[in-house]
N, C-alpha and C positions, 0 to 999 in steps of 0.2 A: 347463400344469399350475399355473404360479403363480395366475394367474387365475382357476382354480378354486381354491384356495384361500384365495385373496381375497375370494371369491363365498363361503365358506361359515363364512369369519370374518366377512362383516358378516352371514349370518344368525343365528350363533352370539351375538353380543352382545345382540339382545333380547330373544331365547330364556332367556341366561344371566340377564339383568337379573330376566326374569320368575321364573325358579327362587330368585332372590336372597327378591325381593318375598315368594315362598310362605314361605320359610325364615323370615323375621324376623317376618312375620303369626303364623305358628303359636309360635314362640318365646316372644313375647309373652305369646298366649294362654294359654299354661302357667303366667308369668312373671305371670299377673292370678289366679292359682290356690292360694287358701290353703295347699293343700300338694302342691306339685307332683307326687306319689307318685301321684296321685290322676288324673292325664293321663289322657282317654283314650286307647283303642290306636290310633283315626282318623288322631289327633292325628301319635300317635306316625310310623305309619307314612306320613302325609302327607310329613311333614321325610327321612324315609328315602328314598322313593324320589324328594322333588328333591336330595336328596345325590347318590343312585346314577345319575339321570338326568345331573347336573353332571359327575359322576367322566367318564362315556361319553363328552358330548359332547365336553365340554374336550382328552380325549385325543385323539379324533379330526380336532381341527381345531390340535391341538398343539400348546397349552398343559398342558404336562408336569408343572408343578408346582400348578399350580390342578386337574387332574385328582389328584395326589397327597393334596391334603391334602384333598378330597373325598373320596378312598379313605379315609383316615385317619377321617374325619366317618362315613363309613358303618361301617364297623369300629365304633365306638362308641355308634353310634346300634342297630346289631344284637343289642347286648350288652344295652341298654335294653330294646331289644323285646319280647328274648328271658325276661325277668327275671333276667338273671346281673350286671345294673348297675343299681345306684338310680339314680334320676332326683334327685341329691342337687343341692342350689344348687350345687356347683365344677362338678357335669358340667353344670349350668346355664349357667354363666359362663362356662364352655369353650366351650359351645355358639352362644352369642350374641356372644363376641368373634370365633370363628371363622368364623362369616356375613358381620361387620364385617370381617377380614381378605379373605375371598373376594370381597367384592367391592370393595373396594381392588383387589387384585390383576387383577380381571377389569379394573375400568375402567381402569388401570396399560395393561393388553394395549392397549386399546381404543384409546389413544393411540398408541402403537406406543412406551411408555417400560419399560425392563427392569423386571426380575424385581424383588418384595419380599420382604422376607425372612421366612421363614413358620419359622422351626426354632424359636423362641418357644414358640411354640403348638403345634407339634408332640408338642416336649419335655413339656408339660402334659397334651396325649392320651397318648400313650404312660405317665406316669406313673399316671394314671388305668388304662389297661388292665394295668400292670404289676402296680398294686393288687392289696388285698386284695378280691373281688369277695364277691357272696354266692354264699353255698354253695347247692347242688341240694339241694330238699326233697325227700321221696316224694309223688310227685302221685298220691293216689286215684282214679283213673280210673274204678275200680269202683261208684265212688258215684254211677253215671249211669246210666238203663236203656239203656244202647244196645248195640246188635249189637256184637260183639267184631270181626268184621269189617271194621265203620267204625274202631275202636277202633285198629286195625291201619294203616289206611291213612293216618291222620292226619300230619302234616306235625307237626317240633319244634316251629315255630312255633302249627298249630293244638292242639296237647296243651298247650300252654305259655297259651294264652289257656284252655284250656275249665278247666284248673285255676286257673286266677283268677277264674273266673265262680263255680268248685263254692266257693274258698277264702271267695268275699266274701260268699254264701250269698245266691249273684242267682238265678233261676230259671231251668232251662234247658229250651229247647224243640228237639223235633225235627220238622219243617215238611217234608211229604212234598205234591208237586206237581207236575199232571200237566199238558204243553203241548202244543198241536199244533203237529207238526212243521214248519208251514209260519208260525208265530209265535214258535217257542217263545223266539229270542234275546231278542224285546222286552219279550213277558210275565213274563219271568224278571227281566228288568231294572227291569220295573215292580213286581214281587212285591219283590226286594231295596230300590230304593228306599223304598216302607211301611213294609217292616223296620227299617231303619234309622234312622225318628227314633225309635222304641220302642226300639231294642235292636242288641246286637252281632251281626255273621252270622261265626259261628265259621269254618265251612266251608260248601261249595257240594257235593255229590257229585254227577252223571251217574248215574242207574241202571245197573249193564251189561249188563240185559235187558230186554224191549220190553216197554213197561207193557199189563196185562192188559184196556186201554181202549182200547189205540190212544195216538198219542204219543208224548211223549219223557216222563220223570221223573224229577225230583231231590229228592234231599233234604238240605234247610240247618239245620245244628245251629246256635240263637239264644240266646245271654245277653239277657235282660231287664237293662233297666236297671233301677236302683232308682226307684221312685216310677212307675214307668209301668204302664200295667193290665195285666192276662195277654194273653200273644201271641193264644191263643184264640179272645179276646173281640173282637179288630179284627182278626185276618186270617181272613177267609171267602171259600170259593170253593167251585164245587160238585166240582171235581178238588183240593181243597187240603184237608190232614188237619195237624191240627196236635195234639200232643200235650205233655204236659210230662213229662219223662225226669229231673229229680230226686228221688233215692233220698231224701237226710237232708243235715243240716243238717254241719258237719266241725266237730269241736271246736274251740272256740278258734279261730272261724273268724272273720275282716277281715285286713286285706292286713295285711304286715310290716310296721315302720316305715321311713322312708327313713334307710340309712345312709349319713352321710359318710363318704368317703373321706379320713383324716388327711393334711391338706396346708395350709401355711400360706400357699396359694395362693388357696384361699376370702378370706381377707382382705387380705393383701397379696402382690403378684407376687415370685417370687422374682427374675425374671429384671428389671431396669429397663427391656431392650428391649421387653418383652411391651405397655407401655404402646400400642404404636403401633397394636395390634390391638385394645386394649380401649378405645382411645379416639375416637371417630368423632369428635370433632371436629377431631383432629388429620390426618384424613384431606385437608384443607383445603376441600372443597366437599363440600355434600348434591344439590348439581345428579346431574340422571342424564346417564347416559353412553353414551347413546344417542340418536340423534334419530327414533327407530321409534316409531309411536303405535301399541296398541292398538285396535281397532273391532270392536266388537260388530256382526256378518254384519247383524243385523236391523235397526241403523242403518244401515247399508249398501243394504238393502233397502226402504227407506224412502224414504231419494234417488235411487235408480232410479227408485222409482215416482214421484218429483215432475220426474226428466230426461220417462219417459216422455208425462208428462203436457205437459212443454212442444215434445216432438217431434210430439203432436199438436195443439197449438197451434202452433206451424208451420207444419206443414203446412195448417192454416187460413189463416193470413197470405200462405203462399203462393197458395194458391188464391183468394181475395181480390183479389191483385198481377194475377194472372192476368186474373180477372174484370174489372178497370179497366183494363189495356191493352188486352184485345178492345172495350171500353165507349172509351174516350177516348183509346187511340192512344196514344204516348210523348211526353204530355205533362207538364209538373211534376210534378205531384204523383201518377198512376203512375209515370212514372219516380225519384222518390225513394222511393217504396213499394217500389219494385223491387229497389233497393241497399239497403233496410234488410232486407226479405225473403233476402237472398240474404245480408248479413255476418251476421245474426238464425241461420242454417241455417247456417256453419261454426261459429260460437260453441258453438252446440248439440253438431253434431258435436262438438267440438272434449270439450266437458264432457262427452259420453256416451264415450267412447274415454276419458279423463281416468277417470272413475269406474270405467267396467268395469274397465281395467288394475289400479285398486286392488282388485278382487275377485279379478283371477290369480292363482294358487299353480302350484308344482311338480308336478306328477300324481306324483313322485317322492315323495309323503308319502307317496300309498298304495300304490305299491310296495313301500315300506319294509314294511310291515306285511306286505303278502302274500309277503315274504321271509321272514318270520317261519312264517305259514303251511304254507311249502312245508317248512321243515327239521322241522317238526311233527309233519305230517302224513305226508312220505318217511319217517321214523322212525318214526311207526305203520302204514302199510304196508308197511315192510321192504322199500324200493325205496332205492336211491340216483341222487338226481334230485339236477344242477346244474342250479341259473338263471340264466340269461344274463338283463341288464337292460342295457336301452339307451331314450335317447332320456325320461329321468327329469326331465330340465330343460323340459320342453314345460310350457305351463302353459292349463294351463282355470281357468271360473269355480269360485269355493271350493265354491257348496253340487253343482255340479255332478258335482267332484272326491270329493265324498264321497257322491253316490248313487250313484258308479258304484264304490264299491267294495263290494257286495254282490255286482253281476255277475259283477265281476270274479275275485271269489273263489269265485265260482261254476263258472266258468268253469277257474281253477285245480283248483278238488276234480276236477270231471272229467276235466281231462289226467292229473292223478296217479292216479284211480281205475281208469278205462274206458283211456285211451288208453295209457300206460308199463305195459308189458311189466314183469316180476319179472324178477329176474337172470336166472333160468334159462331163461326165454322168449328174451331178450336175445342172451347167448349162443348157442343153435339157431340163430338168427335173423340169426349173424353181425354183430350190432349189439354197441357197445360196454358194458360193464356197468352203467356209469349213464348215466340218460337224460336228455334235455337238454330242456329247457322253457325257454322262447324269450318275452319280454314288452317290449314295443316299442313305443314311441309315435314321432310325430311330428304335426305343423303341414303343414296340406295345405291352404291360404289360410283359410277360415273354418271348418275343418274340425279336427279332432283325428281322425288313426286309430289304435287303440290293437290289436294283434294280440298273441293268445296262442297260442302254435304250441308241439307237441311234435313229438319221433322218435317215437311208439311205435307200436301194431298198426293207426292208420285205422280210419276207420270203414265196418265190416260192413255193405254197405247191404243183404245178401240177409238176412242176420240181422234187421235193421230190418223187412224187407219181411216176413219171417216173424213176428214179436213185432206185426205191425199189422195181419196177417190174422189173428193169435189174438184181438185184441181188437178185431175188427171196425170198424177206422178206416178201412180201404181199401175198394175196389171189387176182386172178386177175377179180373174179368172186363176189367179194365181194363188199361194197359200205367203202369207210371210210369218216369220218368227219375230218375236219380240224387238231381240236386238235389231233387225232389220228396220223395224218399223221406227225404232228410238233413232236411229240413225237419220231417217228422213229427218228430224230437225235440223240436223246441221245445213240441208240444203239454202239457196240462194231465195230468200223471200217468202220462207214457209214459217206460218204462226198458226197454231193454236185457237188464237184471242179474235174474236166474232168485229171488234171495234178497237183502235189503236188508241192509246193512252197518250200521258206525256211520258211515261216510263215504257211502254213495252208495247209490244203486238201490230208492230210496222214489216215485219218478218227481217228486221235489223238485228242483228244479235250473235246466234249460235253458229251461222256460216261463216259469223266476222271472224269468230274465238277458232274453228277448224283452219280458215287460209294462215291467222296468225303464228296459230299453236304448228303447219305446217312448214312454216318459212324456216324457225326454230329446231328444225328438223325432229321435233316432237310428237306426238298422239295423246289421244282423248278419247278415252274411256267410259259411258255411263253405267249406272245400276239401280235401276229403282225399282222399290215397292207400295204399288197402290196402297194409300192411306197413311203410309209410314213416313216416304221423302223419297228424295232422290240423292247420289253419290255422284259428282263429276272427279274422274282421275287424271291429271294432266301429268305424263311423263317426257322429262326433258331432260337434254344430256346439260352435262354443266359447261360446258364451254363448246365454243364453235370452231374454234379458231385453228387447234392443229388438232386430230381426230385420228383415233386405229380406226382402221378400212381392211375387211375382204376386199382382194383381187380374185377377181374370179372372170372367165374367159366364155363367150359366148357364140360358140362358132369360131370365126377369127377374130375377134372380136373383145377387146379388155374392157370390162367397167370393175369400179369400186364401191363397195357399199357400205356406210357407215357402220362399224361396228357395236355403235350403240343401240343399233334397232334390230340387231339378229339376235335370236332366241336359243339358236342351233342350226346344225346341217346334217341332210342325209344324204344315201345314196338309195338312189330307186330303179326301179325297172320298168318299161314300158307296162308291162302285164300289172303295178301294180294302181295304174291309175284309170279312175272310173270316171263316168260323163253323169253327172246328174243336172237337167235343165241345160242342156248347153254348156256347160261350166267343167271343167276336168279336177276334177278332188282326189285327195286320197286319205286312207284313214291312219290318221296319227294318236295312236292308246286309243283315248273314249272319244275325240272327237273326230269330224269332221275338215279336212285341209283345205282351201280351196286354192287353186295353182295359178300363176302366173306365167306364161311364156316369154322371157322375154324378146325370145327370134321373132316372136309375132309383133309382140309389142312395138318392135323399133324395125319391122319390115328386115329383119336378118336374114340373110341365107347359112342355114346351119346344115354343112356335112358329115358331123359326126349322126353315130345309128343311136337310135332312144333305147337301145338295148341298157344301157345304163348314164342314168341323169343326176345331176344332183341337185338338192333342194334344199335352197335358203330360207328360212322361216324367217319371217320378221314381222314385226307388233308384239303385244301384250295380251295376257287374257288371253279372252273370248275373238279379240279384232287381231285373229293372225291367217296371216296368207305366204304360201310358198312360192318363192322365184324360181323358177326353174334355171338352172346354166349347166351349160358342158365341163365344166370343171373350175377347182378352188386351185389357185395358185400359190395363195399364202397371204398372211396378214403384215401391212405395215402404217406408219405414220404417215398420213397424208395431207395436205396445207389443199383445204379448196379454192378454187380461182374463180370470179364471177366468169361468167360466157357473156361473148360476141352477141351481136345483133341478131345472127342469122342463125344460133343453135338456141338462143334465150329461151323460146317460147314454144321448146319442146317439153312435153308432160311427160314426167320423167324422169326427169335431167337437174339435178340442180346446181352443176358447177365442172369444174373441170383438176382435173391434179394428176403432178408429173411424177414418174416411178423412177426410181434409181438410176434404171439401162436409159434415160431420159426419155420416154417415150411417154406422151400426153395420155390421159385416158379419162373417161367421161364418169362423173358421180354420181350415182344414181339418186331418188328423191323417190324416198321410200312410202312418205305419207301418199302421195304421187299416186304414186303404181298401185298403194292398198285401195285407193279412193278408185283407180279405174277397175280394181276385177271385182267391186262392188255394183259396176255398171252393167248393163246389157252388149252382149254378143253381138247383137246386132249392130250397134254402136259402130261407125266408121273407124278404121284402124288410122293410127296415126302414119304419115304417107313420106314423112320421110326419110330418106334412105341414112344410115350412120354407115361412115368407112366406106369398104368397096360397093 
């Protein structure tokens, strides 16, 4: 236990430092502002939630009184927001002594030296709150054309800003905009950004009925800033209506003046201790108090690509080394080629393991978040779902850990939607009242498996099989097996659910979490049992970036395949492969193989005889399918390259990487090739030609 706390106070100090940094930036910028009254509300609520972010952490890694007097900062920062506090110079000076106290005291923690003494400044907040504040004006509200509905719904905080916009006599717009369901997070996000160097986004609303287009719809109530052109004029879209909803101008309308708070604390301290929080130099160092740097992912991604670049200048060197011991035998100068080739390949190594480790994070970030998710969402479904989290310390590459929390939360909407039972299900069902939702990771050598498993009803596969003869996916003459049938979820617009919710049953979802979990160079696994739950397994390599690869030759023909999705290899014989339904299998122990060609797949002309083939297994479990090729070449490191325009948008194919003897050769994309020999024979082949 200690060591876990150990562990999350040295992450908490760079975290802390950085919330410091935001604090005293924004401070400033106020503090550079002829009249601080005049702060944006950005501004404002920048500094608030690194207060309220500080207040949380601190507590939680317990620091009890740097969490305190962050409570204290947010309390008073609320009161600003909210306009019940000037932003007068003493809540200024309060403000920016007390940044200077917090982080005294954090860096104080950081050393492992006690407590500072913070009741100074305390004493100074609390008089300020104790104050005389300003009084509650009448906010005309009516002076807006908007629905009295929205009008209604509005948050203190958002009625407290739209009456600063009507007070200043800024212009106000209502921005109604329509997304498709399968964009709508990013386009929204890209619609708010535009907004924002024009203008304030008062509020965000969700429509709460299906827009008459198809889609999602929102509508964001916008303060114009002053000096900037009408919202109108620069936001266009052919689903985007923008209107202006000010009525009249408000008598006697520009903001209040800023009042001081009577205190002879503006100019001199009462207290002589106070000095030690107002005065950073007496702090005794500006050194930071951290040895954590900062790095920007894309700098990051930059010297992978220059490792990459020197793993395949190695593997030239080595080839080279090669090349002169078969030429001249172990003599000098191969043999000193030899030993420099060989210390040249762990250096390498040695910096590529070096770098990627600085890319790991916790998979435990996005946890956090989808814990947030699930208390959300059970609460608008009116389910009571516990989440068990386990195995949060595992750690993937960063940008890897953040595309898969789209999946993942995908993945979650559906345990809570489709698979957990309502109370009263539950109960019948002799199951406990809340349901229990299960998210798990662990380290399985180069591997990450991450499983999201609930209790609830499993999945209905005769349900499935019924909803895929309605939409004509299946053959109705045919037999399928389970897995088959689970499988059809993942298709493009296949749901279950008779009526679409706000959560689920737009057939949005399980084909998002297969193309993702595909890109990842990943698979996805299910298992369920009627009545019991369901089990989703997601297997992903830990990093993308330099990857072992089978070379293996295909006719004449070189691809590579990642080595983290083959299971094994054989060799086989013409005589030992069998045709069931069109399809060529063979039997591997107790099951069933099913084969891929890939001369067929990529229109190859193969002139070796099938007298003897070999076969690459790749997947997991139950979801494995063999590659057929003419032979394995041998494994090495390979650095994938995105592809050209004109190879892109072969199925198949995910990239491109160069081999020793420098010669280019194509990646294959294994989730790819298993999704196509799930398909039908019939299915037009892909048409075109790779190489001669």
């Amino acid at each position: 236990m200690a060591k876990k706390k150990d562990s999350a106070l040295s992450d908490f100090f760079p975290e802390a430092e950085e919330l410091i940094e935001v604090l005293h930036k924004s401070l400033q910028q106020i503090e550079g502002l002829s009249d601080p009254a005049q702060v944006r509300p950005d501004t404002i609520n920048a500094i608030f939630r690194a207060a309220h972010t500080l207040k949380g952490m601190s507590g939680m890694v317990g620091l009890k009184k740097v969490s305190e007097v962050s409570h204290h900062f947010e309390d008073m920062l609320d009161k600003v927001r909210m306009g019940k506090l000037s932003l007068s110079r003493e809540v200024l000076d309060v403000l920016t002594d007390g940044v200077t106290l917090l982080q005294r005291m954090i860096e104080s923690a950081s050393q492992g030296k006690g407590d500072i003494d913070s009741s100074p400044l305390e004493q100074r907040i609390a008089a300020i709150l104790t104050g005389k504040q300003k009084e509650s004006e009448s906010k005309p509200l009516q002076n807006v054309d908007l629905d009295p509905d929205i009008l209604k719904v509005l948050t203190e905080y958002e009625s407290h800003r739209l009456f600063e916009n009507i007070k200043s006599d800024s212009p106000l717009y209502e921005v109604k905009a329509t997304f498709k369901l399968e964009t709508f997070d990013t386009d929204l996000s890209a619609l708010n950004q535009k907004i924002q160097t024009i203008g304030e986004i008062i509020t965000t609303l969700p429509s709460v009925s299906p827009s008459t287009v198809g889609g999602m719809e929102f509508r964001l109530i916008v303060g114009g800033f002053a000096g900037s052109p009408p919202l109108n004029t620069q936001i266009v879209g052919e689903q985007i209506i923008v209107r202006e909803i000010s009525k009249k101008k408000m008598e006697g309308g520009g903001p209040a003046p800023a009042q001081a708070v009577p205190s002879s604390s503006s100019v001199q301290d009462p207290d002589p201790h106070s000095n030690q929080a107002s005065n950073p130099a007496e702090s005794g160092s500006i050194r930071s108090f951290t040895q954590t740097v900062r790095v920007d992912i894309q700098k990051l991604d930059a010297l992978l690509n220059m490792v990459g670049e020197l793993v395949l200048s190695k593997a030239v060197v080595n080839q080279i080394s090669k090349d002169l011991l078969d030429q001249n035998g172990f003599s000098g100068l191969s043999l000193e080629l030899l030993k420099a080739s060989k210390l040249l390949d762990k250096r390498v190594s040695e910096f590529q393991e070096g770098l990627v480790e600085i890319r790991m994070i916790p998979i435990g970030q996005v946890f956090d978040r989808l814990l947030r998710t699930v208390r959300k969402l059970s609460k608008d479904l009116k389910k009571e779902v516990n989440l068990l989290i386990s195995g949060e310390e595992t750690k993937m590459d960063k940008s890897m850990v953040e595309d898969l929390a789209d999946p993942l939360l995908h993945l979650i909407r559906n345990a809570l939607d489709h698979g957990i039972e309502s109370r009263e299900e539950r109960m019948k069902a002799g199951k406990p009242e809340a349901g229990a939702l299960y998210l798990r990771a662990n380290q399985k050598g180069n591997h990450v498996v991450i499983e999201v498993e609930d209790d609830g009803r499993g999945i209905d596969t005769q349900r499935v099989y019924n909803k895929a003869l309605e939409k004509g996916l299946i053959d109705p003459a045919k037999e399928y097996g389970e897995g088959d049938l689970i499988n059809l979820l993942f298709l493009p617009g296949f749901s279950t659910r008779e009526s679409a919710t706000e959560i689920s049953g737009r057939g949005v979802g399980l084909d998002v979490v297969a193309k993702n979990i595909s890109k990842l160079s990943g698979l996805v696994h299910v298992e369920s049992v009627l009545g019991r739950g369901t089990l989703f397994i997601v297997t992903l390599p830990i990093t993308l970036v330099i990857i072992k690869a089978l070379i293996v030759r295909v006719g004449t023909e070189t691809f590579a395949i990642p080595l983290n999705s083959v299971s094994e290899s054989l060799m086989i014989s013409a005589m030992d492969i069998k045709t069931i339904e069109r399809r060529e299998v063979i039997q591997l122990r107790d099951h069933t193989l099913s084969l891929v060609r890939l001369r067929d797949v990529f229109n190859l002309k193969e002139e070796v005889s099938d007298e003897r083939l070999y076969v690459i297994v790749v997947g997991l479990a139950e979801k494995r399918v063999g590659l057929v090729v003419s032979s394995i070449e041998g494994q090495q490191e390979i650095v994938i390259k995105s592809l050209g325009g004109v190879l892109k948008e072969i199925k198949g194919i995910s990239g491109a990487t160069e081999l020793g003897n420098r010669k280019t050769i194509l990646v294959l994309d294994v989730a790819a090739l298993m999704e196509e020999s799930t398909q039908s024979k019939d299915k037009k082949k892909n048409e075109v030609m790779i190489g001669g």
